[in-house]
N, CA, C and O atoms as a MOPAC input file, in Angstrom:
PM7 MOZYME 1SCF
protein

 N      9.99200 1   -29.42900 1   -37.96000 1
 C     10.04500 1   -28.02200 1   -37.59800 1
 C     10.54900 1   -27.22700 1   -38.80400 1
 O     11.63100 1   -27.61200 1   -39.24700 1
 N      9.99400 1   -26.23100 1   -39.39600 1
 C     10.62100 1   -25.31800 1   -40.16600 1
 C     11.84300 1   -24.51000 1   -39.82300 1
 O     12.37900 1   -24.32400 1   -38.73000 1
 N     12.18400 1   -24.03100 1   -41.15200 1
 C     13.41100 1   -23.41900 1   -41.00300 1
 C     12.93100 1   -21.82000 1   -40.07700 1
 O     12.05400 1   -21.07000 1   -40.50700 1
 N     13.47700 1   -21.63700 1   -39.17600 1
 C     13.33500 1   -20.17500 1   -38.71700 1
 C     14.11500 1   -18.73600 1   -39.75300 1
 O     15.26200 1   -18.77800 1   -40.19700 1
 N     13.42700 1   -17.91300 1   -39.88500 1
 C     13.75900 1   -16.71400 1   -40.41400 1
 C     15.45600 1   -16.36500 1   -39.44500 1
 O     15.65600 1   -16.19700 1   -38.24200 1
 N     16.18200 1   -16.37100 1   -40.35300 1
 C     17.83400 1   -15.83900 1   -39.98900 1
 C     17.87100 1   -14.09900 1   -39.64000 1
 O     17.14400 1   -13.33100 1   -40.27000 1
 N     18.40300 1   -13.82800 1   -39.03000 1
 C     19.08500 1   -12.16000 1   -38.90500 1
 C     20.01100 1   -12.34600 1   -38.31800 1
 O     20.04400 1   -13.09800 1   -37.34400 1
 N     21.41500 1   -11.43000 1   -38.96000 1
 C     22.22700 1   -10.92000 1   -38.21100 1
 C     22.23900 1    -9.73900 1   -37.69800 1
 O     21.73400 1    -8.72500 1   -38.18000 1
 N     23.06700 1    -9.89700 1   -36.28200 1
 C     22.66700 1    -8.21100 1   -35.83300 1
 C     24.48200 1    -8.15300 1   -35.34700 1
 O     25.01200 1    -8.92100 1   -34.54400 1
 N     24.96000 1    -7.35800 1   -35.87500 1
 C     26.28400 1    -7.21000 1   -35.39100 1
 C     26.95400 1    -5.70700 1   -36.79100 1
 O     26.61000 1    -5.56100 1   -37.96300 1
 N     27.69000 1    -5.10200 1   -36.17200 1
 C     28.56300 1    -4.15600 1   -36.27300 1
 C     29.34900 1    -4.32600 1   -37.35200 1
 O     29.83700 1    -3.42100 1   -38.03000 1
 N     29.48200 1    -5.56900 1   -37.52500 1
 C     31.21500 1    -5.89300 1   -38.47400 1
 C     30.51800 1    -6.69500 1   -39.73100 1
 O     30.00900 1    -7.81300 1   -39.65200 1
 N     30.62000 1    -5.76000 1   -41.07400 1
 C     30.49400 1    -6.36000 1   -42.20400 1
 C     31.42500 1    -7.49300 1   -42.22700 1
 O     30.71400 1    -8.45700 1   -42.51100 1
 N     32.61900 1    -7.89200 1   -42.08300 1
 C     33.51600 1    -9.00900 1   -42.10000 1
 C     32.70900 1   -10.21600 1   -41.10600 1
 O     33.00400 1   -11.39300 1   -41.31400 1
 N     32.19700 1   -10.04700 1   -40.56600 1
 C     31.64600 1   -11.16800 1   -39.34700 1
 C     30.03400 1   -11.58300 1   -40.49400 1
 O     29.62300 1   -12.74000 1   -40.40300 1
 N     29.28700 1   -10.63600 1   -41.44200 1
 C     28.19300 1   -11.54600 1   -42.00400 1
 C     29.05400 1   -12.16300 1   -42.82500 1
 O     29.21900 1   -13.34900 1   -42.54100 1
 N     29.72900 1   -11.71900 1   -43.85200 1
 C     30.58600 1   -12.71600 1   -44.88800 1
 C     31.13900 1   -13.86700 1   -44.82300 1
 O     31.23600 1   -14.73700 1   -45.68700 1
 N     31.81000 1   -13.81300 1   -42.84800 1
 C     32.30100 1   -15.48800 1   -42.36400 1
 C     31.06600 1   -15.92900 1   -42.30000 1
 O     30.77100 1   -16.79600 1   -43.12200 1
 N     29.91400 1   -15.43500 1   -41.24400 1
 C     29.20300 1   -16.64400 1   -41.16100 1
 C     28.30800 1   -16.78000 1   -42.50500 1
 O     27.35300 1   -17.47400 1   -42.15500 1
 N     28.17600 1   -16.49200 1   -43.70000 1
 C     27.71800 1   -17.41800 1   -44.93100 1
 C     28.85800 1   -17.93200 1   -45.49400 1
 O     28.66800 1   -19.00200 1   -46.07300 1
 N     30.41900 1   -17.34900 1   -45.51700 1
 C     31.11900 1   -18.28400 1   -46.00100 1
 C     31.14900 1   -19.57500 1   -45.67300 1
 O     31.04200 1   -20.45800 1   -46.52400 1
 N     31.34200 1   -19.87800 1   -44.02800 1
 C     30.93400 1   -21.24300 1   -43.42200 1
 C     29.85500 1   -21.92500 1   -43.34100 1
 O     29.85500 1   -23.05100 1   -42.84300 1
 N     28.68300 1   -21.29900 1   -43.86000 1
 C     27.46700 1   -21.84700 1   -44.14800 1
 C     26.66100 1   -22.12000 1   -42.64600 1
 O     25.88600 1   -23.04800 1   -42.41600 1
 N     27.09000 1   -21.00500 1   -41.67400 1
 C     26.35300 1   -20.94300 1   -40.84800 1
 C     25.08400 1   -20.32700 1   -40.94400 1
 O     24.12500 1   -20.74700 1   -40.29700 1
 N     24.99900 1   -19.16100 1   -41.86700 1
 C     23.78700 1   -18.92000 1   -42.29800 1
 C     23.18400 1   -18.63200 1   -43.96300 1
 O     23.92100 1   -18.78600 1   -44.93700 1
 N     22.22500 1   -18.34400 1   -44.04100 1
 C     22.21000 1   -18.54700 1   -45.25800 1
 C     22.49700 1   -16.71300 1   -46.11100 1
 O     22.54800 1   -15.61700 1   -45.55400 1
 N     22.62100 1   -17.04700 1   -47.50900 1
 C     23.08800 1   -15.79800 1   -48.03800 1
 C     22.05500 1   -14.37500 1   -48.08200 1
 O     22.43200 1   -13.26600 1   -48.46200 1
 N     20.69800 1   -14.71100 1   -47.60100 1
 C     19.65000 1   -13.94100 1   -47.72300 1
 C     19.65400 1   -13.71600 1   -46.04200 1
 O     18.57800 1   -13.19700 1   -45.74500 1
 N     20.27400 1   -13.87300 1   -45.15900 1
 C     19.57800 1   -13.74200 1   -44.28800 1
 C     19.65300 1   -12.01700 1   -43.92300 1
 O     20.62100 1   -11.36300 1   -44.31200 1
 N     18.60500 1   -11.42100 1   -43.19500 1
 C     18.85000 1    -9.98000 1   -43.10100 1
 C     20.03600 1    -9.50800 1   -42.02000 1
 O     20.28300 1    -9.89900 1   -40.87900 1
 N     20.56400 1    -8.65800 1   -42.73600 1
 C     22.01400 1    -8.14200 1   -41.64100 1
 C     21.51100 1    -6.35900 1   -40.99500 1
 O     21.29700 1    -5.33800 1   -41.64800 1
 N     21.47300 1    -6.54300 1   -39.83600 1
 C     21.20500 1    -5.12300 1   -39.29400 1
 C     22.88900 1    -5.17800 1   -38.23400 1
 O     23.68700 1    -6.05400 1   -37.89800 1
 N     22.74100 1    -3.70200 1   -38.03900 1
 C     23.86200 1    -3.03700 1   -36.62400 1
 C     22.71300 1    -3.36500 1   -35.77300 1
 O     22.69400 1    -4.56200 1   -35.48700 1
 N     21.90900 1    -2.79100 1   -35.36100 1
 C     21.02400 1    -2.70500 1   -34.61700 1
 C     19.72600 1    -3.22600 1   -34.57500 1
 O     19.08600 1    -2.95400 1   -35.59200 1
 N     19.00100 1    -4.01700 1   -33.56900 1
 C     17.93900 1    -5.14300 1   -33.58400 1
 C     17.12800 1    -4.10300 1   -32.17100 1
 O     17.69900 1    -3.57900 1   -31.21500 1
 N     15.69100 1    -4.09500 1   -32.51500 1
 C     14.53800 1    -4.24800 1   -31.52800 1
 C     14.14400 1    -5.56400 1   -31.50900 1
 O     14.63000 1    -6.54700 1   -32.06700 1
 N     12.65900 1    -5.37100 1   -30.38200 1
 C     12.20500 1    -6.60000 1   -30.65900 1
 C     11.47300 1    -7.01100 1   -31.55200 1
 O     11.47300 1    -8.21600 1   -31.80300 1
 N     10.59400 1    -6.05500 1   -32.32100 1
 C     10.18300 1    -6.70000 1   -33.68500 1
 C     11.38000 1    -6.63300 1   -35.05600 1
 O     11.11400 1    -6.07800 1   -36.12200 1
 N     12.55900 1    -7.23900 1   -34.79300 1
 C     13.26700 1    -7.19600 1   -35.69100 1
 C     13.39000 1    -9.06400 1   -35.42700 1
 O     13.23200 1    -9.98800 1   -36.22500 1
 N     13.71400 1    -9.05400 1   -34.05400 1
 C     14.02800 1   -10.21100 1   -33.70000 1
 C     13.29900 1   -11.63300 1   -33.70100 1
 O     13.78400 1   -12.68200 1   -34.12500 1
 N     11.89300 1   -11.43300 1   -33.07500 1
 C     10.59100 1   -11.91500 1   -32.26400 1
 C     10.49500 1   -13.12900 1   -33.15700 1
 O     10.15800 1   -13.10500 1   -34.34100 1
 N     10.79400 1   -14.07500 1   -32.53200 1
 C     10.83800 1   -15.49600 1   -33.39500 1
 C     11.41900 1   -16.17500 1   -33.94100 1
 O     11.13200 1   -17.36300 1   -34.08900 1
 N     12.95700 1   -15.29500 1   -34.65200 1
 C     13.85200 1   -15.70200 1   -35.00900 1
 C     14.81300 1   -16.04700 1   -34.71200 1
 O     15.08500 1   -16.03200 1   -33.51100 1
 N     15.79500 1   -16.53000 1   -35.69300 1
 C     17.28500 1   -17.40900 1   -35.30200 1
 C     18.10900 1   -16.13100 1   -35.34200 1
 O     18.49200 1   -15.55000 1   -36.35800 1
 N     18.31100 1   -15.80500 1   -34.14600 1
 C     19.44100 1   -14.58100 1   -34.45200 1
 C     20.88100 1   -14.92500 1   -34.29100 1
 O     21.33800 1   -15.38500 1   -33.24500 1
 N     21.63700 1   -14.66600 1   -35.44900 1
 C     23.20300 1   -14.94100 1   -35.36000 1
 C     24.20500 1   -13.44700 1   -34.40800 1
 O     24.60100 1   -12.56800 1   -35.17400 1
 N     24.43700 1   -13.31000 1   -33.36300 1
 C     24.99400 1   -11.90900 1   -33.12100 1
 C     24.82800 1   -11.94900 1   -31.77200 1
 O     24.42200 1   -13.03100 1   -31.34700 1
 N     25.12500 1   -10.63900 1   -30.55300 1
 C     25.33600 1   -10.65200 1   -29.56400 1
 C     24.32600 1    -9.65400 1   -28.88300 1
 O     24.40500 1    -8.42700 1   -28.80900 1
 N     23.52000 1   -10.36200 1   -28.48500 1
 C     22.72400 1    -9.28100 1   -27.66900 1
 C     22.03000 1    -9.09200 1   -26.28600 1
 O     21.86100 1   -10.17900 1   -25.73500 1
 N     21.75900 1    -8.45100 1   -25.85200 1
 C     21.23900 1    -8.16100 1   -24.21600 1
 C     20.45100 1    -9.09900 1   -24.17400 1
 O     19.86500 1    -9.52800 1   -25.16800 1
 N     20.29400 1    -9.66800 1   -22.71100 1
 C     19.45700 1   -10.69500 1   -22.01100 1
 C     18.13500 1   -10.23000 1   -22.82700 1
 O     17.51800 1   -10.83000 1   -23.70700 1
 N     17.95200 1    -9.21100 1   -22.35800 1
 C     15.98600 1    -8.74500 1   -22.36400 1
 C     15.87400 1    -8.59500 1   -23.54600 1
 O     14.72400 1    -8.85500 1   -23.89700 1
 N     16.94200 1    -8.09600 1   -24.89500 1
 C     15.94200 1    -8.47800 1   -25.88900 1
 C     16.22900 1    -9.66900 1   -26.24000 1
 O     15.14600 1   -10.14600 1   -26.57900 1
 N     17.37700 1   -10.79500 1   -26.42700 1
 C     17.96400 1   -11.82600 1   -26.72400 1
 C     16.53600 1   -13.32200 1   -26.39100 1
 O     16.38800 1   -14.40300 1   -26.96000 1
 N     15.75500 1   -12.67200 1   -25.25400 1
 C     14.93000 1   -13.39000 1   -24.77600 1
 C     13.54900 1   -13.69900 1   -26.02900 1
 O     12.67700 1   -14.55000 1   -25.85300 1
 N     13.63200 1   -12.88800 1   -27.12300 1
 C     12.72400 1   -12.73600 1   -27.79900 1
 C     13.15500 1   -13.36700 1   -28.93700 1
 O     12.31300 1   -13.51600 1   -29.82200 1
 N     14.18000 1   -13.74200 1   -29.11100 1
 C     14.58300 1   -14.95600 1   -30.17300 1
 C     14.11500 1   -15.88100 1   -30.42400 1
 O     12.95800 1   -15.50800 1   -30.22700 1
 N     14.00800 1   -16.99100 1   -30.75700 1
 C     13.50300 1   -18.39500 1   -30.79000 1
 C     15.02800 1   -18.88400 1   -30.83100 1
 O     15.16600 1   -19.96500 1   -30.26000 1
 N     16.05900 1   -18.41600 1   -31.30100 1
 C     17.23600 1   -19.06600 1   -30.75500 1
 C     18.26900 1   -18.08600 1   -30.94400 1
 O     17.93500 1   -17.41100 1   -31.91800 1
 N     19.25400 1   -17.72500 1   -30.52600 1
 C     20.49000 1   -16.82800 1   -30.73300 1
 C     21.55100 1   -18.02100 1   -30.79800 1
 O     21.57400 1   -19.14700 1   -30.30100 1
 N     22.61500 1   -17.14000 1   -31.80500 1
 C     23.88900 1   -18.54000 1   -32.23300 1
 C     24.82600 1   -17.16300 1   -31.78500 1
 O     24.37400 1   -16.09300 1   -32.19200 1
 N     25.83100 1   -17.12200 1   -31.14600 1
 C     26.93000 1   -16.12000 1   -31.05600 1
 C     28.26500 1   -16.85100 1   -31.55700 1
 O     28.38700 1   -18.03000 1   -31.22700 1
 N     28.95600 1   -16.44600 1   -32.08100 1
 C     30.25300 1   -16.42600 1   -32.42300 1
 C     31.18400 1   -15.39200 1   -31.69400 1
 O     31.28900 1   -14.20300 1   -31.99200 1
 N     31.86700 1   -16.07900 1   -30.64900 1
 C     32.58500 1   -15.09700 1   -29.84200 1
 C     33.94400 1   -14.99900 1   -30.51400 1
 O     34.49800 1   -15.87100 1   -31.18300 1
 N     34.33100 1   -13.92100 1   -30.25000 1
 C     35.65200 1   -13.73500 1   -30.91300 1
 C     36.63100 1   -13.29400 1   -29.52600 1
 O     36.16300 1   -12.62000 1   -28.60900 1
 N     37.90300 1   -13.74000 1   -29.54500 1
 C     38.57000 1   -13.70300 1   -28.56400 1
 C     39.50700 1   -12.23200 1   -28.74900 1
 O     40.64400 1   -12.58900 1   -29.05800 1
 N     39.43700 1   -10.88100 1   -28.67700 1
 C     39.68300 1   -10.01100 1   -29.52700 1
 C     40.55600 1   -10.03000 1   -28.06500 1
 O     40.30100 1   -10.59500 1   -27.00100 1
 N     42.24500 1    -8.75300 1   -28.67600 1
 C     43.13400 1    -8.57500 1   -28.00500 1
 C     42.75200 1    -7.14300 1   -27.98600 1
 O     42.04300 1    -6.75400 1   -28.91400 1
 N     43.20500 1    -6.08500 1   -26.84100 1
 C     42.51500 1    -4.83400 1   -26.08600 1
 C     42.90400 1    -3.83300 1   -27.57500 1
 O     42.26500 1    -2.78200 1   -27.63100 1
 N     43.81100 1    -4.08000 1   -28.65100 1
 C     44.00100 1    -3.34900 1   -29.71200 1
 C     42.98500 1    -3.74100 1   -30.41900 1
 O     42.55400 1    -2.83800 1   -31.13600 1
 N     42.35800 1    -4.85900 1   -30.51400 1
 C     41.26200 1    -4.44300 1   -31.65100 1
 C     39.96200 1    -4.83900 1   -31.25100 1
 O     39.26800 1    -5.58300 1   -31.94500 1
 N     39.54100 1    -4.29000 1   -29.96700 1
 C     38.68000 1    -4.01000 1   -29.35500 1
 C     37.74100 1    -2.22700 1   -29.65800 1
 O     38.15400 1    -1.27600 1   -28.99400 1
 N     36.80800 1    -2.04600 1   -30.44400 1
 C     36.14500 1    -1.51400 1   -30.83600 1
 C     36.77400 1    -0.17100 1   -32.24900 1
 O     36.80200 1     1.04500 1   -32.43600 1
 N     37.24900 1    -1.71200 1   -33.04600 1
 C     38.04300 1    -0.86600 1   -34.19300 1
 C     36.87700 1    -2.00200 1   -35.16200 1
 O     36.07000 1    -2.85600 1   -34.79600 1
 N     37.25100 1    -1.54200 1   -36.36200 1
 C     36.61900 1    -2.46200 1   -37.31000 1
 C     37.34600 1    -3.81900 1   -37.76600 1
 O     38.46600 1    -3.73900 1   -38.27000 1
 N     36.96200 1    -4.58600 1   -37.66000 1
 C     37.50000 1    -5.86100 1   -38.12600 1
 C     37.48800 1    -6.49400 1   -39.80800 1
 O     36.64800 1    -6.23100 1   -40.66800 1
 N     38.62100 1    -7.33800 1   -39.93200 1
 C     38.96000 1    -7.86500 1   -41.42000 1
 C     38.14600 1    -9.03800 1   -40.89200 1
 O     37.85400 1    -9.43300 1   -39.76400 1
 N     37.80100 1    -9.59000 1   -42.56800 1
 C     37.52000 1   -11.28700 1   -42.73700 1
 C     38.45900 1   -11.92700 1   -42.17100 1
 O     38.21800 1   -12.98000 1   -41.58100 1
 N     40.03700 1   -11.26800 1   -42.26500 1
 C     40.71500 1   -12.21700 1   -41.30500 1
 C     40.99400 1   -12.54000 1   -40.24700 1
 O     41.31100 1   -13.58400 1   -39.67800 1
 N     40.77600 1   -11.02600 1   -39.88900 1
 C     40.75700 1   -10.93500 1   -38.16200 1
 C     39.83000 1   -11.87900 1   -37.18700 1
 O     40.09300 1   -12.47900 1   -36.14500 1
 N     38.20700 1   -11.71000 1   -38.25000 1
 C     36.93700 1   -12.85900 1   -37.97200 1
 C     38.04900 1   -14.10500 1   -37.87600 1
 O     38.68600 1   -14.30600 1   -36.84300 1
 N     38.18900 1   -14.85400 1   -38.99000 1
 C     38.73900 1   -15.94800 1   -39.22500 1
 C     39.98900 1   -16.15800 1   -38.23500 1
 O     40.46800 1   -17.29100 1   -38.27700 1
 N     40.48900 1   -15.40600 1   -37.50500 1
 C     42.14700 1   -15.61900 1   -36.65700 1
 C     41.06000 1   -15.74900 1   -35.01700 1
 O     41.19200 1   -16.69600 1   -34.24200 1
 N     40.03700 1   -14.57800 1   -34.78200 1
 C     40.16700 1   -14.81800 1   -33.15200 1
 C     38.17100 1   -15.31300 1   -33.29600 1
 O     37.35500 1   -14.69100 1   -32.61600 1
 N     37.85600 1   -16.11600 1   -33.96800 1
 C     36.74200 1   -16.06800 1   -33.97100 1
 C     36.87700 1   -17.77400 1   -33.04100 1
 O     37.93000 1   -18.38500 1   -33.22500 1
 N     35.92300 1   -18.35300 1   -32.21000 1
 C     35.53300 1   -19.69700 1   -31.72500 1
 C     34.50200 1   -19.95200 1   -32.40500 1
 O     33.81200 1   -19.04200 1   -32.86500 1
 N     34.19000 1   -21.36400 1   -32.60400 1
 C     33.16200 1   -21.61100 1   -33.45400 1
 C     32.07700 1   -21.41400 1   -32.35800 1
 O     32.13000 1   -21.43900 1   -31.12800 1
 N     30.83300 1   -21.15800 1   -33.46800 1
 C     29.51100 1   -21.06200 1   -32.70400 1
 C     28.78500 1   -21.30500 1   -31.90000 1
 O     28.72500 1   -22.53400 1   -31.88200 1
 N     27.89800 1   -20.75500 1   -30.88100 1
 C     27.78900 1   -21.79000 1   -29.71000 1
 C     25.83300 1   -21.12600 1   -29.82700 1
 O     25.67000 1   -19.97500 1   -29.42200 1
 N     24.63400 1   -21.84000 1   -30.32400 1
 C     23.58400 1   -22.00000 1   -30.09100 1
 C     22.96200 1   -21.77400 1   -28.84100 1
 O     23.16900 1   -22.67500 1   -28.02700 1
 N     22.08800 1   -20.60100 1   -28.35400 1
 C     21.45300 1   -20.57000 1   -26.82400 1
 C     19.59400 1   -20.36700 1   -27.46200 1
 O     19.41800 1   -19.79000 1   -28.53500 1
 N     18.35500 1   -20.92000 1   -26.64000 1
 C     17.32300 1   -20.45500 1   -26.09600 1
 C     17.64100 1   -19.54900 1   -24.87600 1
 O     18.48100 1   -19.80200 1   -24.01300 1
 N     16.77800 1   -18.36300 1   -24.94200 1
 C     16.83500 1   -17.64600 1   -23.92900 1
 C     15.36500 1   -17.64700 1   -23.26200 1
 O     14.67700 1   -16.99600 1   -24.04800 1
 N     14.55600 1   -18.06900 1   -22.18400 1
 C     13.34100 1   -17.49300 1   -21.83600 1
 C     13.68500 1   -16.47500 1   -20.39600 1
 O     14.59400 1   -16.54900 1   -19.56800 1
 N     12.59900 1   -15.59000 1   -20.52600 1
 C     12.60300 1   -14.44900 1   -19.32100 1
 C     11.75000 1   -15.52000 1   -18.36600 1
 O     10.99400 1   -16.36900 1   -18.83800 1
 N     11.97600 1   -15.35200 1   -17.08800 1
 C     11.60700 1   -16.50100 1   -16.17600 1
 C     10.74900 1   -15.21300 1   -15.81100 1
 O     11.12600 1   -14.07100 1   -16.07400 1
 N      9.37500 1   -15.56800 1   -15.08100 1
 C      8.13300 1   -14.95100 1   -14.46700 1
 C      8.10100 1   -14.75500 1   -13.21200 1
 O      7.10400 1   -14.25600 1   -12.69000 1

């Protein structure tokens, strides 16, 4: 199987820098805030997104971060990533018919 085309889709410049520091993804992969579905459609998306478009992935990897209600929709450090981040957890999503 080939390598799938990478994107990140997430908010927090500190969150692409962990995941190529850890070599979860690679250093080219494209970083958006915001994903449609032809951003997505086929690819390995690293980031957090809605069922209905998430379904258009070929795989989503999320990195949840266990954030405390203070730094809940503030901007985050590399360290902050690195203090409340869980390691990665890989999903297929299909829309059932």
């Amino acid at each position: 199987m080939k390598d799938l085309e990478q994107i990140i889709v997430t908010r927090h410049p500190a969150l692409v820098t962990f995941l190529i520091e850890k070599g979860y993804t690679k250093k080219n992969a494209i970083h958006l805030s915001h994903a449609n579905i032809e951003d997505i459609e086929g690819k390995h998306v690293f980031g957090i997104l809605p069922l209905w478009l998430a379904c258009h992935a070929a795989k989503l990897t999320e990195v949840q971060l266990r954030l405390p209600s203070e730094k809940r929709g503030v901007e985050l450090s590399i360290k902050d990533i690195k203090f409340y981040a869980n390691n990665p957890k890989t999903y297929t999503i299909k829309e059932v018919e």
